[in-house]
Structures are given as C-alpha cells and as structure tokens.
C-alpha positions in Angstrom: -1.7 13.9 -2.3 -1.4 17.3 -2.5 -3.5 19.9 -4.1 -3.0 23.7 -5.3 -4.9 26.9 -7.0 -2.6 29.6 -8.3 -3.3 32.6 -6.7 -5.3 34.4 -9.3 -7.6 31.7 -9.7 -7.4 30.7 -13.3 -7.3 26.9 -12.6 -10.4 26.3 -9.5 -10.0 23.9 -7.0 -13.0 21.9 -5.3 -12.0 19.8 -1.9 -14.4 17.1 -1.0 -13.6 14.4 1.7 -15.9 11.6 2.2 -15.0 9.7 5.8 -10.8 9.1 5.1 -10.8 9.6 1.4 -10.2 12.6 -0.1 -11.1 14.0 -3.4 -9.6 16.8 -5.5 -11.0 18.4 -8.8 -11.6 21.2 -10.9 -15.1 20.8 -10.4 -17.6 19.9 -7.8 -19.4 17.9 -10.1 -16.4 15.6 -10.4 -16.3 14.8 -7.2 -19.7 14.3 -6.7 -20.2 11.7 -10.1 -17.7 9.8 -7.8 -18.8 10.0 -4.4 -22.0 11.9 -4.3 -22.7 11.6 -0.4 -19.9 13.5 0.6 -19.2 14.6 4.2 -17.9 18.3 3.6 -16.9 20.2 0.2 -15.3 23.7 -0.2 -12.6 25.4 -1.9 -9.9 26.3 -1.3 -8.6 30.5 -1.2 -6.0 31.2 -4.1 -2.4 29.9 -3.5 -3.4 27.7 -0.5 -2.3 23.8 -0.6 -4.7 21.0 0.2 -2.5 18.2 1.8 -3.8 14.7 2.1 -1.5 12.2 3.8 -2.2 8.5 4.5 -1.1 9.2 8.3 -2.4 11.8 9.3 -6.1 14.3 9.0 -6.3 16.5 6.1 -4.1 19.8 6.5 -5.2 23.0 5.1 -5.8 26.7 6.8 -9.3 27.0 4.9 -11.0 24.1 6.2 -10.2 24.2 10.4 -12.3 21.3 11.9 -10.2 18.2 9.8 -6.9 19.6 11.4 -5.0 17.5 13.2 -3.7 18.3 16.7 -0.1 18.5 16.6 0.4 19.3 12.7 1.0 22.7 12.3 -1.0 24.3 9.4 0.7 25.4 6.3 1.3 29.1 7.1 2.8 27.8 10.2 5.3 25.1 8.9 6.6 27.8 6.7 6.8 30.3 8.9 
C-alpha cells in the first residue's frame, strides 16, 4: 500500500499503524472509528510516500523507529 500528500498540502494525510496493520486517511478520525487503540499516528511532511509492504516494516523518512534495517528510506532509494 502506498500513500502520498502533494507537497503543498491541499489533500492531508494521517498514518496510523496498529501492531502489523497499517492505516491511511485523510483524517485521524478515520482511522481511529476503525482501530481506535492505535500504537503510533502522525503525518506525514508534504511530498513524502508512506509505503506499506506485506514483507517488510513500514518505510517512510518521517516516522524513524518502524524502519527496517536493511531498506533504504525513500530519499535514499532515489538517490
């Protein structure tokens, strides 16, 4: 599953990850009508993908403790 915000931040995007599932929306709220114990929430900064893969830990630059050891973040990978 993959997840953006533009850059300018017209369309918001809230993260939520409860255990191995994770949750993407426009709105906390959302999230939280589904799964309202959640383990950690944030958002994302503008432009930056949230990447959720079946194999491996979440993979994004703005939240650091869910990376996986041996996945290069985003900004990496491109680079």
């Amino acid at each position: 599953m993959i997840g953006f915000t533009d850059r300018v931040r017209l369309r918001p995007l809230t993260v939520g990850v409860k255990g191995p599932m994770l949750y993407l929306s426009s709105e906390e709220s959302a999230i939280r009508l589904v799964c309202p114990d959640l383990d950690h929430t944030w958002i994302p900064v503008g432009g930056e993908p949230v990447i959720g893969s079946l194999n491996h830990q979440l993979l994004t630059d703005s939240y650091q403790p869910m990376r996986c050891k041996g996945i290069p973040s985003f900004t990496e990978a491109v680079n």
